[in-house]
C-alpha positions in Angstrom: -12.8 -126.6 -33.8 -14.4 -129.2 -32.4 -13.7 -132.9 -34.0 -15.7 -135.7 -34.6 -13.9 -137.9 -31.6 -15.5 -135.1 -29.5 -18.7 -135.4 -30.1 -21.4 -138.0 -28.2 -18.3 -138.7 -25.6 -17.3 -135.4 -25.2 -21.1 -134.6 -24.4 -21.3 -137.0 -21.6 -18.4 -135.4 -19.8 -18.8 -132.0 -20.2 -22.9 -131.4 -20.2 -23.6 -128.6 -17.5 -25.9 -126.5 -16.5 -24.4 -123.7 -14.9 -26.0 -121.5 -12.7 -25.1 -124.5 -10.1 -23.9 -127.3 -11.6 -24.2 -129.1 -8.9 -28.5 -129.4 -10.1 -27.5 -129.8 -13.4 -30.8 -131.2 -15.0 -30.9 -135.1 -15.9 -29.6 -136.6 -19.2 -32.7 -137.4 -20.0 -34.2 -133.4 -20.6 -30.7 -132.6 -23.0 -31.6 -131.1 -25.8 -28.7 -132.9 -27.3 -30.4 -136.7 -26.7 -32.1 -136.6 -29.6 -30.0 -135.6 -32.4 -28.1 -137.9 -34.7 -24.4 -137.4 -34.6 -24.7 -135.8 -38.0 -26.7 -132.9 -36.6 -25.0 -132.9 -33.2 -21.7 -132.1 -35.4 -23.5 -129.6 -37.6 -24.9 -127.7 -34.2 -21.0 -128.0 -32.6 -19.8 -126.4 -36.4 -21.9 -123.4 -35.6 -20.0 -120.1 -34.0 -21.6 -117.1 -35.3 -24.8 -116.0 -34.1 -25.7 -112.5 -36.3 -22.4 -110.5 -35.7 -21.9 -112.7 -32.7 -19.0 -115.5 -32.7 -18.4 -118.1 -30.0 -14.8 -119.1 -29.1 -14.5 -123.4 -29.8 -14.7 -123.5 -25.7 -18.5 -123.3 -25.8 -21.4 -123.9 -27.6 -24.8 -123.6 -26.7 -28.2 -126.1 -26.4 -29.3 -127.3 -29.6 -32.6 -125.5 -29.2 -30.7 -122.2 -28.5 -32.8 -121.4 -25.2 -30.0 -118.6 -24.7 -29.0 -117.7 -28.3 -25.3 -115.9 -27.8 -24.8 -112.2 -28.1 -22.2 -109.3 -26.9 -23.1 -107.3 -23.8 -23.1 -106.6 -20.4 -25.0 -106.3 -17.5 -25.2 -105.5 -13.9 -25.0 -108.5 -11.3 -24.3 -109.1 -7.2 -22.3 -111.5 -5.6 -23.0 -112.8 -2.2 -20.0 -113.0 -0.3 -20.7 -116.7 1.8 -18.1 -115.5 4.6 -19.0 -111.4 5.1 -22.4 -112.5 3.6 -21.9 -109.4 2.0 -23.7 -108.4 -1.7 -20.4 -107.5 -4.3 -21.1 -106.0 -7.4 -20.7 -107.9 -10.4 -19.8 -107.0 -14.6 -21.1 -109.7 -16.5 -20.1 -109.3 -20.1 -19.9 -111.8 -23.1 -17.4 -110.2 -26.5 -17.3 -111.9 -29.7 -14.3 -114.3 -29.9 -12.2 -111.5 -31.8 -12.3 -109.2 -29.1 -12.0 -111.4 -26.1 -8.1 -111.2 -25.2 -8.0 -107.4 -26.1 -10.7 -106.8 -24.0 -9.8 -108.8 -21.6 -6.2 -107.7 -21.4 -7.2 -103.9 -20.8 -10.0 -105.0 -17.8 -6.8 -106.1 -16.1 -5.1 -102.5 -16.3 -7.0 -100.8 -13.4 -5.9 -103.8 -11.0 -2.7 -102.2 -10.4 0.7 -103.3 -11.0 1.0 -106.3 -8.7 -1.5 -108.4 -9.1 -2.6 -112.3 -7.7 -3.6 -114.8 -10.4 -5.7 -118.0 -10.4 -5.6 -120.5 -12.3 -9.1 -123.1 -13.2 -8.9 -126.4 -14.9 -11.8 -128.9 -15.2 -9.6 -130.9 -17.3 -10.2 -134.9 -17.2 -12.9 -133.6 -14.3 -16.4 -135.1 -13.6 -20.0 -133.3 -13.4 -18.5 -129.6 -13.1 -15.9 -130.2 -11.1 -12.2 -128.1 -11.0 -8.9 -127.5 -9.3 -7.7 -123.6 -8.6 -4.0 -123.2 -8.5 -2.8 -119.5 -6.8 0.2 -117.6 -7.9 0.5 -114.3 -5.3 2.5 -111.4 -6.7 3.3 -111.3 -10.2 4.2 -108.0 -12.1 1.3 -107.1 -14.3 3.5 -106.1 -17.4 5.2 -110.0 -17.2 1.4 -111.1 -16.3 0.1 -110.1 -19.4 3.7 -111.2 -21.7 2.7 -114.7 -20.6 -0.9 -114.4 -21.2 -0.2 -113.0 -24.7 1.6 -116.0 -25.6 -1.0 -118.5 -24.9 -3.9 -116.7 -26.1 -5.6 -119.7 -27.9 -5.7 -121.6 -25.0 -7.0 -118.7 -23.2 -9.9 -118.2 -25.9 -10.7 -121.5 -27.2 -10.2 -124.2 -24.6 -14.0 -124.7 -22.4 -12.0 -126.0 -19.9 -9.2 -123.3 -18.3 -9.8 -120.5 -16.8 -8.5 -117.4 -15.5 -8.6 -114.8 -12.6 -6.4 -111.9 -11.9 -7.3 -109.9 -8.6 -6.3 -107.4 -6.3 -6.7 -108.4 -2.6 -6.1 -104.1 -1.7 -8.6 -103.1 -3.8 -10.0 -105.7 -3.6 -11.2 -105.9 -7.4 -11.1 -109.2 -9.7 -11.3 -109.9 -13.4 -12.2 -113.5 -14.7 -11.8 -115.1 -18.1 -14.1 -118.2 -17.4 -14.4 -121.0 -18.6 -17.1 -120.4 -20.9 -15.6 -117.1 -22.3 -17.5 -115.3 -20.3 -15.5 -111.9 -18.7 -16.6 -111.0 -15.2 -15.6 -108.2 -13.0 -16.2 -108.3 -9.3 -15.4 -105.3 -6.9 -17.0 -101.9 -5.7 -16.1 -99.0 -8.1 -16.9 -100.8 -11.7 -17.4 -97.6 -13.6 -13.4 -97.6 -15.3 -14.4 -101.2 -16.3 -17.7 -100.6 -17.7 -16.0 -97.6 -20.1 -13.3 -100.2 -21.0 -16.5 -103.0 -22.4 -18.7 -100.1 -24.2 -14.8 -98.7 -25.7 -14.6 -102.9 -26.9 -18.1 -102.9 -28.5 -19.1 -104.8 -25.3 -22.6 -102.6 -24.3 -24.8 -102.7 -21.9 -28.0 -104.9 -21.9 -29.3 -105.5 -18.3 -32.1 -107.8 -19.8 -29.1 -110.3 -21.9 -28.9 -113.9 -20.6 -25.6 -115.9 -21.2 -24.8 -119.0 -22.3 -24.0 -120.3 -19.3 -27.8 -120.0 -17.9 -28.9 -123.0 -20.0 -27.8 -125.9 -21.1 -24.0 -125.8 -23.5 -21.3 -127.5 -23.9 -17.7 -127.1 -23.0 -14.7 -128.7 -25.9 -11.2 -129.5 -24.9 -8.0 -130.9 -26.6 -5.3 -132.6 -25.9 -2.9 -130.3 -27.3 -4.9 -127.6 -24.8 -4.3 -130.2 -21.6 -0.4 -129.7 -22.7 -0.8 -126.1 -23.3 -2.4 -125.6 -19.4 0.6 -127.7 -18.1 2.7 -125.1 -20.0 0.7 -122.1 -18.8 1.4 -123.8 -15.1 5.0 -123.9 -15.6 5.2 -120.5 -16.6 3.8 -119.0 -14.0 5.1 -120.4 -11.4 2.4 -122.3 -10.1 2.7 -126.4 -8.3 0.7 -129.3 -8.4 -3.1 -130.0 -10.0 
């Protein structure tokens, strides 16, 4: 949950607007300036939206200009190297089926996989360190996962990719909650979202396309260093 020490601080650090961060509008047009802390911790208390719940990693503006709901839709990615066009899943699940669903989007990677790593831990205006692991089993992939599935869920600021330089296909767990496929044949992955409740609705918005905020924890910083360990991977 998010605690009253993480509040008008926590705000400062971790107010984005992502489509590009980088432009994330002034303080001065948050939605979140005028509030008193007494409604700003009502609005961060909030997680279910209809049928709809948030993880604690997110939560959206106070004037809910992107009000959170499950679905997917159909994206492209352009490739700034090939400047190729990649098709793109973007899905949002409620917060009880994100690690299930998640778990089975990774199962038409293939058995050896590449994983990725994002923190924007103790980082300022949007910024993050990746850390790369190259050729882990999927079966022990998924063992570790498993085990630090709150971290996974509820912390706004880890993240996760798995990917298959072959195929090459790629599943995230952002940041925001958010589960994105990228990659050419997206059909097995699109079965697995509508067989997760997860439909398709090419007309959603998510949260991350207006203002929000991200919550982190301590105990989630120590988790990540954990998660690190585990899998092998060095430094920041």
């Amino acid at each position: 949950m998010f605690r009253d020490d993480q509040t008008m601080g926590f705000l400062k650090d971790y107010f984005t607007n992502v489509t590009d961060e980088a432009q994330a509008p002034s303080r001065q047009l948050s939605s979140f300036d005028r509030l008193t802390e007494e409604e700003l911790e009502a609005h961060l208390g909030v997680y279910r939206y209809g049928s709809f719940c948030l993880s604690d990693a997110v939560r959206p503006s106070y004037d809910l200009e992107v009000v959170p709901s499950a679905g997917f839709r159909h994206d492209r990615y352009r490739d700034p190297e090939s400047k190729s066009d990649v098709p793109v899943l973007m899905a949002a699940a409620s917060r009880e089926r994100i690690m299930d669903t998640f778990m089975e989007l990774l199962l038409p990677l293939g058995q050896v996989v590449d994983v990725v790593l994002e923190t924007s831990h103790r980082a300022q205006g949007g910024a993050h360190t990746d850390l790369y692991r190259e050729h882990i089993d999927m079966p022990i992939l998924q063992s570790v996962l498993w085990d630090f599935e709150d971290l996974l869920v509820h912390d706004g600021c880890t993240g996760i990719a798995v990917l298959n330089p072959a195929t090459p296909q790629e599943v995230q767990l952002d940041e925001h909650k958010l589960l994105i496929v990228y990659g050419e044949v997206l059909t097995p992955y699109e079965s697995i979202l509508i067989d997760h409740h997860v439909d398709c609705r090419e007309e959603m918005k998510f949260i991350t396309e207006a203002e929000h905020v991200h919550s982190t924890t301590e105990e989630f910083i120590d988790q990540f260093e954990e998660l690190k360990m585990r899998l092998g991977m060095d430094g920041r």
